[in-house]
Structures are given as structure tokens and as C-alpha cells.
Legacy VTK file of the C-alpha trace (Angstrom):
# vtk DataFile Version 3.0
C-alpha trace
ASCII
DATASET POLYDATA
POINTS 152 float
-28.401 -13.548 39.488
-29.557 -17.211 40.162
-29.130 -19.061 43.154
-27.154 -22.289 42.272
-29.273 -24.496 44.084
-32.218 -24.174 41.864
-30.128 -25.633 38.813
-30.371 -29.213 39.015
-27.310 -31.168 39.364
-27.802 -33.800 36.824
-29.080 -33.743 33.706
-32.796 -35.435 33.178
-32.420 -38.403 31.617
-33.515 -38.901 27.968
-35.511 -42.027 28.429
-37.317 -42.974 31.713
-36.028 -45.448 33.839
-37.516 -48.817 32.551
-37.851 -50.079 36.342
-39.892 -50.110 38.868
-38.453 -48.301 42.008
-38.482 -51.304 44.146
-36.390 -52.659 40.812
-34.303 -50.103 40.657
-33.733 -49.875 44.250
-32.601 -53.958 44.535
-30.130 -52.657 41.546
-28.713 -50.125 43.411
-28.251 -52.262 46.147
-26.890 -55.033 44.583
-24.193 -52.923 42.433
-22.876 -50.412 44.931
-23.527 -52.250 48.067
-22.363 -55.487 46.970
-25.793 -57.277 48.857
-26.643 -60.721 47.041
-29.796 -60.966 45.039
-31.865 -61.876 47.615
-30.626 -59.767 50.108
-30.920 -56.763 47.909
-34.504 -57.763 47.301
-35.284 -58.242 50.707
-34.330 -54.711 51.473
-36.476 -53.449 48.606
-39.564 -54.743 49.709
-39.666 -57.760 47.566
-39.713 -61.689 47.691
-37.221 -63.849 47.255
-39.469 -65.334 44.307
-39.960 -61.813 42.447
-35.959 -61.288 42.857
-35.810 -64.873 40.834
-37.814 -63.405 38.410
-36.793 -60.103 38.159
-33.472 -62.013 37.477
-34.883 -63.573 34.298
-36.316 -60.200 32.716
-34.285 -58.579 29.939
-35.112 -55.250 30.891
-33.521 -56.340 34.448
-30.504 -57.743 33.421
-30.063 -54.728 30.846
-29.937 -51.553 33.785
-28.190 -54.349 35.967
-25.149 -54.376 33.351
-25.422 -51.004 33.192
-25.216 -50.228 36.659
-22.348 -52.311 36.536
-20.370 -50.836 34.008
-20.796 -47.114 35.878
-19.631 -48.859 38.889
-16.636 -50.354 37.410
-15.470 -47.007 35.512
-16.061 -45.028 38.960
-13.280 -47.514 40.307
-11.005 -46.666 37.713
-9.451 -43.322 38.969
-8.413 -44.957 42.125
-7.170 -48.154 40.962
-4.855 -45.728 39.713
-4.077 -43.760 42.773
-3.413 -47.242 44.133
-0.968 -48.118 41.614
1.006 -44.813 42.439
1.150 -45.560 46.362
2.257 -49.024 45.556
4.966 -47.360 43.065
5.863 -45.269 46.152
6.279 -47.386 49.251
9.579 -49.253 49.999
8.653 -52.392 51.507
8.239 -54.581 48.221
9.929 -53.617 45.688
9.349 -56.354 43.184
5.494 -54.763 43.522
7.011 -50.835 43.051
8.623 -52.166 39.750
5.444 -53.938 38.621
3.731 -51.286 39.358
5.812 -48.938 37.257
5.644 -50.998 34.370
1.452 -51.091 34.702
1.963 -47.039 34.967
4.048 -46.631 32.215
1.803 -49.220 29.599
-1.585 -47.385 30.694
0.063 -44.405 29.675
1.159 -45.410 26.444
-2.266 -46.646 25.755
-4.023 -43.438 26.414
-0.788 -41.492 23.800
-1.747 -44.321 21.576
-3.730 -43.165 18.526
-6.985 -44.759 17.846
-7.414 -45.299 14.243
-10.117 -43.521 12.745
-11.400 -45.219 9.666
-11.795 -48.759 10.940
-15.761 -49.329 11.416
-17.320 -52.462 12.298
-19.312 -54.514 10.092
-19.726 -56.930 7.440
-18.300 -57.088 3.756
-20.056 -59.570 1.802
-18.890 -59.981 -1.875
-21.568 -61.792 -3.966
-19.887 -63.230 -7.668
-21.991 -62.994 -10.150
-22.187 -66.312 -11.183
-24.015 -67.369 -7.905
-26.755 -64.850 -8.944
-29.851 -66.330 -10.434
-30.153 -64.490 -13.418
-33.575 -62.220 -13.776
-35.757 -63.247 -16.633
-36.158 -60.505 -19.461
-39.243 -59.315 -20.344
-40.438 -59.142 -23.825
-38.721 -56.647 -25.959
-36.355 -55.127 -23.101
-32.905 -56.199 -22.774
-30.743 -56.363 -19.455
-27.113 -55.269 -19.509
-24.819 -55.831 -16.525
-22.241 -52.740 -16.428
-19.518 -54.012 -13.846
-16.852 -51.524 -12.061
-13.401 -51.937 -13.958
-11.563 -54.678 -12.118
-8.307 -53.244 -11.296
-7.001 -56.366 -9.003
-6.095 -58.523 -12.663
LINES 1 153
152 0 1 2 3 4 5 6 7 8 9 10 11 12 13 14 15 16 17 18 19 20 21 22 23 24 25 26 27 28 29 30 31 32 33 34 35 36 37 38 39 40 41 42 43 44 45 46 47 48 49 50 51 52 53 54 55 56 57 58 59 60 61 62 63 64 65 66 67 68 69 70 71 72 73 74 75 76 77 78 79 80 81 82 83 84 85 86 87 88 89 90 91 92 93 94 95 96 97 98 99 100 101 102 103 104 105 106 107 108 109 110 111 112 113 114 115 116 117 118 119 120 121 122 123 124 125 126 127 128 129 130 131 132 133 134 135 136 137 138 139 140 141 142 143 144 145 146 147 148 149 150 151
């Protein structure tokens, strides 16, 4: 049998992380410790100068909103938990009701179907008649075959 504690508890990550660990750390900091750039950067080892710049890469601000997004879903599960006590106390009851009604529409949105065949993206319908027409070489002839139009 094995012992549980030589399974690792997350999974590896597909990609390594693109920061540095004094980076990552002033991330970290800043995210889920709420410290200010320069605070967070200070902690990490770092100037306030490098936190500027660190500011200004790509590859920064990408893990940043990263970071951020986990953080706000982690907050999501008690928002609602907070919602319920609020439902539940007695002493305002115009929040109880509002909070009821915020209940009630998050549920409907999770029963709500999501349609499945709407995709993102970009139709673009070319007429012929804005295409330049291709020049025909000697003895070959071009022939346009068009899809029935079923619209007229």
C-alpha cells in the first residue's frame, strides 16, 4: 500500500512559471496579502525601481491577472455563505429580502442552460463583385460554380 504523503498534492504544472521567485513572490504578496506594489517588492528583496519595472513587463502583468482571477473565484463560495447569514439574521430586513432575491437569481443562473452552438468569431461575406477578377491563362477557362441561393 502507499503512504499518502508521498503523492503530491498538486498537480505539476504544464508550463514553468514564467517568473522569477522574487517575481513571483511580490505577486503573491500583492494578490493574497493585499501589500501595495512597493511594499510587496520590498518584502521580496527588490527595489522600488525593479517593482516599477516589473510593473511594465507583459509577462508580469499576465501571472498578476492571473493570480487575481484565482483569488477572486476562491472568494466566491463565501460571498455566498455571507449572503445566507444575511438572509438569516433579523435585524434588517430590507437586507434579508435583498438578499433572497440575490439567492434566488444566482440560482437561476446556474439552472440556466448555456447554449451550445454559439462560438465566437467573425463572419465575413465577400460579394463577388468586389473581387478582382483573376486573369485567364491562355487556352484555360475559369468558371465560378456558386452555392444555390435559397434567400431569393
Amino acid at each position: 500500500m502507499a503512504d499518502e504523503t508521498d503523492e503530491p498534492l498538486l498537480p505539476e504544472p504544464a508550463e514553468p512559471d514564467p517568473l522569477t521567485p522574487k517575481r513571483r513572490a511580490m505577486v503573491d504578496a500583492m494578490v493574497w496579502r493585499g501589500l501595495k506594489l512597493t511594499d510587496a517588492a520590498f518584502e521580496a528583496g527588490m527595489t522600488e525601481r525593479n517593482a516599477r519595472m516589473c510593473a511594465q513587463d507583459p509577462k508580469f502583468r499576465a501571472a498578476l491577472n492571473r493570480e487575481m482571477a484565482a483569488f477572486k473565484a476562491s472568494l466566491r463560495p463565501r460571498n455566498v455563505h455571507r449572503l445566507a447569514e444575511l438572509r438569516d439574521q433579523d435585524e434588517a430586513k430590507g437586507a434579508a429580502v435583498q438578499a433572497i432575491r440575490l439567492l434566488e437569481d444566482l440560482a437561476e443562473q446556474a439552472d440556466a442552460e448555456r447554449p451550445s452552438n454559439v462560438r465566437p468569431g467573425i463572419v465575413v461575406i465577400i460579394q463577388r463583385e468586389h473581387l478582382p477578377q483573376p486573369a485567364e491563362p491562355a487556352g484555360a477557362k475559369v468558371i465560378f460554380s456558386d452555392p444555390p441561393d435559397e434567400t431569393r
